[in-house]
C-alpha positions as CSV (number, residue, x, y, z in Angstrom):
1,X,30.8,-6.8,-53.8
2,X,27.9,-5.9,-55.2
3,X,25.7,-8.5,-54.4
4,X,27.1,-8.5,-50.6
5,X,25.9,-4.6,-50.4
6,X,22.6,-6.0,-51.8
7,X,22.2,-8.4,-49.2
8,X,23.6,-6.0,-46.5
9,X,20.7,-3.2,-47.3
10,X,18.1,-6.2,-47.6
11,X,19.4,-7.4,-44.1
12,X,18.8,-3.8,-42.3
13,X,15.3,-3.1,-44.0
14,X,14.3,-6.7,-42.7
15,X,16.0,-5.2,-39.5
16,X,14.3,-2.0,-39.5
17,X,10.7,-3.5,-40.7
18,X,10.6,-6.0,-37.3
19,X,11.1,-3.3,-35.0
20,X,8.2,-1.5,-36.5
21,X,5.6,-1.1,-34.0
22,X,3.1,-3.9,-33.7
23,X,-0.6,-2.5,-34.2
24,X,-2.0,-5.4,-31.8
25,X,-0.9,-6.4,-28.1
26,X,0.2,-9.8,-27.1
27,X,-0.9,-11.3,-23.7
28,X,0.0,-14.7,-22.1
29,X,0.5,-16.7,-18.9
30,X,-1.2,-19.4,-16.8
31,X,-3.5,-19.5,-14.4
32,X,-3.2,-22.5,-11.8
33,X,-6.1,-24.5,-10.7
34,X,-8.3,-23.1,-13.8
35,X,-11.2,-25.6,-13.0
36,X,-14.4,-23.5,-13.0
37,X,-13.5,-22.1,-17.0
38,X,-11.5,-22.7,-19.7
39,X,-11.5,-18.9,-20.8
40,X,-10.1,-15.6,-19.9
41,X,-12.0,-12.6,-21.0
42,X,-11.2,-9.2,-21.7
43,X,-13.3,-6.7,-22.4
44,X,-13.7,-2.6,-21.0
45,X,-17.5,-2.1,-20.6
46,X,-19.4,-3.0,-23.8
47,X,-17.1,-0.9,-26.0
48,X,-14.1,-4.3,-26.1
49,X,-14.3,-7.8,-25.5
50,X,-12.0,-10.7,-26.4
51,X,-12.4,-14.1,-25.2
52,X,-8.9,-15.9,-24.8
53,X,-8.7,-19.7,-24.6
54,X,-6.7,-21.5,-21.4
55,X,-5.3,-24.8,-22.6
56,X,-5.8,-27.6,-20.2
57,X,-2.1,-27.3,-18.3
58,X,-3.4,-23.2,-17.9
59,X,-1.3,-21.8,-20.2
60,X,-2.9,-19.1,-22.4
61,X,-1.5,-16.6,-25.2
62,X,-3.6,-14.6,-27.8
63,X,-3.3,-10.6,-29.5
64,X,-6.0,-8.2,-29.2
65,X,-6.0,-5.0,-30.9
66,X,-7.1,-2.7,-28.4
67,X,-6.9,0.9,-27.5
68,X,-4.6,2.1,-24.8
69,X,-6.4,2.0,-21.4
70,X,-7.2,-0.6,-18.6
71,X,-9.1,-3.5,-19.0
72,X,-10.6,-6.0,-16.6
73,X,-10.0,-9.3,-16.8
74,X,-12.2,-12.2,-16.0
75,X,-11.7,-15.8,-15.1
76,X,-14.9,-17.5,-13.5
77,X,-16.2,-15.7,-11.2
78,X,-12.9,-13.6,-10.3
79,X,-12.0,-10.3,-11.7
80,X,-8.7,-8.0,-12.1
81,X,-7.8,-5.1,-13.7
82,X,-4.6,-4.6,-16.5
83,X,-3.4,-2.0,-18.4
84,X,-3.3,-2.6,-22.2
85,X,-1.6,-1.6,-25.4
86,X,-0.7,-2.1,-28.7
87,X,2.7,-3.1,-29.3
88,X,2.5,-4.8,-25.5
89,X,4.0,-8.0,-24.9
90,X,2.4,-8.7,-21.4
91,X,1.3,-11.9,-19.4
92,X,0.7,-12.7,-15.8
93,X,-0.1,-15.8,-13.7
94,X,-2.0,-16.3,-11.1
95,X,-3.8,-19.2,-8.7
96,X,-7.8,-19.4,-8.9
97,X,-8.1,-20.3,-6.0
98,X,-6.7,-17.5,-4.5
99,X,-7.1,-15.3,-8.0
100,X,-6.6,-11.0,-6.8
101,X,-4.0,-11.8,-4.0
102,X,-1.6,-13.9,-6.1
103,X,-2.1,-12.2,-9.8
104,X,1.8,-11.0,-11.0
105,X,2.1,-9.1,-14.4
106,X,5.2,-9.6,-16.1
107,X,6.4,-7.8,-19.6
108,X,5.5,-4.6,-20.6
109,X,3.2,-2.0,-18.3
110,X,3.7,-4.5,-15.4
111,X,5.3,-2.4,-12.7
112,X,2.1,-0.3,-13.1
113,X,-0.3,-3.1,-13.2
114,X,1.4,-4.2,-10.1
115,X,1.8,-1.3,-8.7
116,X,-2.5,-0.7,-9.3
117,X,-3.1,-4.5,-8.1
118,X,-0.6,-3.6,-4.8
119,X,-2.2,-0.8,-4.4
120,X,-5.8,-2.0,-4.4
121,X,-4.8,-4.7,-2.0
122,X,-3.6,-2.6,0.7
123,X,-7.3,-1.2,1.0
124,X,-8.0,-4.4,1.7
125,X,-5.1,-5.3,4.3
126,X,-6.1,-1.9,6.4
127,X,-9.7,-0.9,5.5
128,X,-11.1,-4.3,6.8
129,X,-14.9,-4.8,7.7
130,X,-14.2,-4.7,12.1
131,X,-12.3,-1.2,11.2
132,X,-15.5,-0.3,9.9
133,X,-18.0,-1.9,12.0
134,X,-15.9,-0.9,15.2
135,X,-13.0,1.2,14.5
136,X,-12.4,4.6,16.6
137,X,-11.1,8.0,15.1
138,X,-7.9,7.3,16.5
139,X,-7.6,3.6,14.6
140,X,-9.1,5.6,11.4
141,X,-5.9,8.0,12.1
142,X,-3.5,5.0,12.0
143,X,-5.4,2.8,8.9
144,X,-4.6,6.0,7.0
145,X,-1.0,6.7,7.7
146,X,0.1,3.0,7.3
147,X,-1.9,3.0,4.2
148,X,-0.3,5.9,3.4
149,X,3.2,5.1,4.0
150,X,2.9,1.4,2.2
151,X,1.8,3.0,-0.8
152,X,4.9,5.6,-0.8
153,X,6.7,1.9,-0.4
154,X,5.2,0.3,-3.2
155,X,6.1,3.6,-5.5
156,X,9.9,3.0,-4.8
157,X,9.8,-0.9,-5.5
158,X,7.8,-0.1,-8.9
159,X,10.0,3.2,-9.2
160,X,9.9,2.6,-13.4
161,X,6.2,3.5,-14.0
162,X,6.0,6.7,-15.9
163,X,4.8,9.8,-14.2
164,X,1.6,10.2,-15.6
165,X,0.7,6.8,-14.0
166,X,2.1,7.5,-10.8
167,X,0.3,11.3,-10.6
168,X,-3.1,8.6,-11.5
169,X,-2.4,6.5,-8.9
170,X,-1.9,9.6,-6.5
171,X,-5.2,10.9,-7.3
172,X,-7.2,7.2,-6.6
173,X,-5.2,7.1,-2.9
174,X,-6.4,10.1,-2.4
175,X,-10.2,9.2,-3.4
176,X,-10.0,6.2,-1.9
177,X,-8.5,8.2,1.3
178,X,-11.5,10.7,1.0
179,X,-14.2,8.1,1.3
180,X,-12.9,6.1,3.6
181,X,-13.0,9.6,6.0
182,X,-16.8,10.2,4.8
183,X,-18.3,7.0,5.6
184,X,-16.0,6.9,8.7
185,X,-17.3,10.5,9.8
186,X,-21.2,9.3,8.7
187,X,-20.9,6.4,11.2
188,X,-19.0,8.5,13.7
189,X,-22.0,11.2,14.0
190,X,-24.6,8.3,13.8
191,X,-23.0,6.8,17.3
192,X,-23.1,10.1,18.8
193,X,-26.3,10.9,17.6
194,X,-28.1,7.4,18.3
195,X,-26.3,5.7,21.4
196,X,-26.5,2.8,23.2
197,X,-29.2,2.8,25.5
198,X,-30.9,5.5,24.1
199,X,-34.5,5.2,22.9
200,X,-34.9,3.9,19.2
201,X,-37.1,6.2,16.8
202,X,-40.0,4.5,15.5
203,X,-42.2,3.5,13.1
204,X,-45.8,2.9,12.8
205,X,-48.1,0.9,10.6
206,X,-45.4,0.0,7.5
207,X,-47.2,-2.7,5.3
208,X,-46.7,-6.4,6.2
209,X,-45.5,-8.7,3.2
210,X,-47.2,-11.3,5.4
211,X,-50.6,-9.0,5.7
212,X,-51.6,-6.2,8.1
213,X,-49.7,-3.1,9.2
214,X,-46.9,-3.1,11.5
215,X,-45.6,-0.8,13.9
216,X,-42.6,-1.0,16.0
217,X,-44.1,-1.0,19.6
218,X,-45.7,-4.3,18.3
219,X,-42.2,-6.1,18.9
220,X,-41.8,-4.9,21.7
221,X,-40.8,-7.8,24.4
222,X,-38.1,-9.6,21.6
223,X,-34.7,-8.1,20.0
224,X,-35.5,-6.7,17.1
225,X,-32.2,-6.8,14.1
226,X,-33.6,-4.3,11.0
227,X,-32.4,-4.8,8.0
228,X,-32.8,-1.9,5.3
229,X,-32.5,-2.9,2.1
230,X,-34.5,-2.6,-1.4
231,X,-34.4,-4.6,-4.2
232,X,-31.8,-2.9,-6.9
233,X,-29.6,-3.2,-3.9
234,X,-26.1,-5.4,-5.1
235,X,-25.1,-5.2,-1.6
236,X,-28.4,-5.8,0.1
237,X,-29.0,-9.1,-1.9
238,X,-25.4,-10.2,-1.0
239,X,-26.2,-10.7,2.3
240,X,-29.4,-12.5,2.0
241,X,-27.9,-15.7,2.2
242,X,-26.1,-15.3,5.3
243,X,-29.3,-13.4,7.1
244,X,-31.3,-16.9,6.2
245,X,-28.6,-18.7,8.0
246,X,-29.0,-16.2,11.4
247,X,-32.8,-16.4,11.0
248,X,-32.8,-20.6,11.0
249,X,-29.2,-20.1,14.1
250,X,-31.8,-18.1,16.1
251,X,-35.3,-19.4,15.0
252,X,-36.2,-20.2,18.8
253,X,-34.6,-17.2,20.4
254,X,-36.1,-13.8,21.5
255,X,-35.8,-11.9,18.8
256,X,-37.4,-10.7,15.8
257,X,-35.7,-10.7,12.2
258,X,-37.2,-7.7,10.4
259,X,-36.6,-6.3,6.6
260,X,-37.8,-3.0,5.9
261,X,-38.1,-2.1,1.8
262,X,-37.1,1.6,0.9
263,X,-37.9,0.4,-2.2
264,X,-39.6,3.5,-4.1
265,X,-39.0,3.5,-7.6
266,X,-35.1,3.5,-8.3
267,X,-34.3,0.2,-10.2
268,X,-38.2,0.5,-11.9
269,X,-37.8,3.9,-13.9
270,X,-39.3,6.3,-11.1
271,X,-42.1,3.8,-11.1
272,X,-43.1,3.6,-7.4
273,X,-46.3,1.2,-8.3
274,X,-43.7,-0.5,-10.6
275,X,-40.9,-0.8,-7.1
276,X,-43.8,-2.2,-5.1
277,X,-44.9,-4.9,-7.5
278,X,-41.0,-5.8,-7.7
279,X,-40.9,-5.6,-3.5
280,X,-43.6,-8.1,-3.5
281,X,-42.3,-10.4,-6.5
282,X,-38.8,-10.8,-4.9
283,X,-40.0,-11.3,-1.5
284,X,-41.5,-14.0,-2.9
285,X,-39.4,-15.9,-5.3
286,X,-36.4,-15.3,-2.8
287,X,-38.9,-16.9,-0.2
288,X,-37.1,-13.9,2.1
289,X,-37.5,-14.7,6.0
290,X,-38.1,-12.8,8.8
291,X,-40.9,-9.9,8.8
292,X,-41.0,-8.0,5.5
293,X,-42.5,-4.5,5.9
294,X,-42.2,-2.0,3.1
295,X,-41.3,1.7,4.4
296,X,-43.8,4.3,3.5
297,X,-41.9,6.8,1.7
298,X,-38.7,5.2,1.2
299,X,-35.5,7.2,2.2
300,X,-37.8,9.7,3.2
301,X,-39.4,8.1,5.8
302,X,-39.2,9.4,9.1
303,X,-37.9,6.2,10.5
304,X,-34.8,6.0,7.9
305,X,-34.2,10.1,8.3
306,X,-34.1,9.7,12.3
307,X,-31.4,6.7,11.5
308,X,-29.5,9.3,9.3
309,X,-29.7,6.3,6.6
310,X,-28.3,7.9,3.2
311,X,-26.9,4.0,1.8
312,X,-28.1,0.7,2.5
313,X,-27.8,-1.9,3.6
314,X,-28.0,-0.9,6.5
315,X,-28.9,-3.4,10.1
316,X,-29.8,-1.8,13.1
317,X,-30.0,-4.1,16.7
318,X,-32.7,-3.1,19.5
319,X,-33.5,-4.6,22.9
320,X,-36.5,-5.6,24.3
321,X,-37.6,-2.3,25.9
322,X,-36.9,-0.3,22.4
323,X,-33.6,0.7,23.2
324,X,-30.8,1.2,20.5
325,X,-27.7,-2.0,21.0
326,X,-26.5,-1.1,18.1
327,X,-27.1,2.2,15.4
328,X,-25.3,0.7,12.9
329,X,-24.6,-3.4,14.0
330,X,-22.7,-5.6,11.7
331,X,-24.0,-7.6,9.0
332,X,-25.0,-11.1,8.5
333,X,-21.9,-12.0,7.0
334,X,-19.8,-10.2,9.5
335,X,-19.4,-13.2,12.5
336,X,-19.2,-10.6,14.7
337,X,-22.8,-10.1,14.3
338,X,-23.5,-13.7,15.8
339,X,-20.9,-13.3,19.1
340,X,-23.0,-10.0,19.8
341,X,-26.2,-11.6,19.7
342,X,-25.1,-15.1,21.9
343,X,-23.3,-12.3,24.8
344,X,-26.6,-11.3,25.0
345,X,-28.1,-14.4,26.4
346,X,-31.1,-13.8,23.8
């Protein structure tokens, strides 16, 4: 009897000691088509990093002690974003080729990390680059109540996340909300300010990358498609490649490709001298096409304060006489930008 009471006690502190919290978090799953990497990373800014080995059907599994937050994950060049914590048993799969749309998190914390990934994607689904390029107040109206409404959707189908969660999630719809309506009512006042047909403001002797001043009554005669940008720009450089490609699509065509620099000492430490230099170097090394002027103040210029320009990049489109086409015309990598230019017969 004795020794059966023994073993009974010994039984539930065995019990009792595996359901003792685990001071570490547990993450698996596979990723399919993993052929650019054979690791997944997780890290939150410099302050955490773990690197996580994929084995060579995609299957991965490793513990991290971490501290209870989100954390991104990376795989290649694709990124995500997961909510972590000790004790966690989590995993989720997903395709490379296709990584952000077809990421599912099973285990623990995954209706709220799909209830964050859902949630991102539906900025995606109704927030979409012609909404912005082109979109009225009235389609602005209706992007934000079926953005709205899906999200109220996706918060009954993940109904388990905890409330502290959801009132988070709340408050980034609500950003997200917010500056969708400020750079929607930036472009609004920019069209009524700068119309089609109206004449474009100007500027006059901006330093040529190729030597000389320019001014914009020289172009007069051609298109002209401005592009402001600087060099600490992510965006800006993003859509170098794709200006290359219009430049060499409409290298015999009437128009004129110019880049105008605000560059005036962000990025270099308030170093304007320092910003120039770095103008000139890039130009260079990223043998950039086109006419390259430099603006001569930066976002204080006359030219970029007429255009109301508070971000960049931003492309402007002018006809031959010096007329505004376009305040605020798509980018490079928007084809939209290309169908303009061809219904113009340039």
């Amino acid at each position: 009897m004795k020794r059966l009471l023994t073993l009974s006690i010994i039984i539930i502190l065995a019990a009792c000691k595996n359901d003792e919290p685990k001071d570490y978090a547990t993450i698996s799953g596979k990723i399919e088509n993993a052929h650019e990497s054979k690791t997944l990373k997780i890290f939150k800014g410099q302050a955490y990093e773990k690197v996580i080995t994929i084995n060579d059907d995609g299957t991965f599994k490793d513990t991290l002690k971490v501290e209870e937050g989100d954390y991104t994950i990376q795989h290649g060049r694709e990124y995500g974003q997961m909510y972590l914590k000790n004790n966690f048993e989590s995993s989720f799969t997903a395709d490379y080729d296709n990584f952000i749309k077809t990421v599912t998190f099973k285990g623990d914390g995954s209706d709220f990390n799909n209830l964050s990934l859902q949630s991102f994607l539906l900025i995606d689904k109704y927030f979409n680059k012609e909404l912005i390029e082109f979109g009225t107040e009235e389609d602005i109206d209706t992007a934000l109540k079926d953005y709205r409404s899906d999200y109220e959707t996706l918060k009954k189908k993940y109904a388990n996340v905890d409330s502290i969660h959801v009132i988070m999630m709340d408050k980034n719809i609500r950003m997200t909300e917010r500056q969708l309506n400020r750079i929607m009512e930036t472009k609004f006042a920019t069209r009524a300010a700068l119309p089609k047909g109206t004449v474009s403001p100007t500027f006059v002797d901006y330093e040529n990358f190729a030597g000389g001043k320019t001014s914009l009554k020289d172009l007069k005669g051609k298109y002209v498609y401005i592009d402001v940008w600087a060099t600490w720009c992510g965006p800006c450089l993003k859509e170098i490649p794709s200006l290359k490609k219009l430049e060499k699509e409409f290298k015999n065509k009437n128009i004129q490709f110019v880049s105008i620099s605000v560059d005036e000492g962000r990025g270099y430490k308030g170093d304007a001298e320092e910003a120039y230099k770095g103008w000139k170097k890039m130009v260079a090394e990223k043998e950039l096409g086109g006419m390259q002027l430099i603006a001569d103040k930066g976002f204080r210029s006359d030219f970029i304060q007429d255009y109301q320009i508070s971000g960049i990049p931003r492309f402007i489109l002018l006809d031959p006489e010096g007329n505004i086409v376009n305040a605020d015309a798509p980018r490079p990598s928007n084809p939209d930008l290309a169908k303009l230019l061809n219904s113009l017969k340039i």
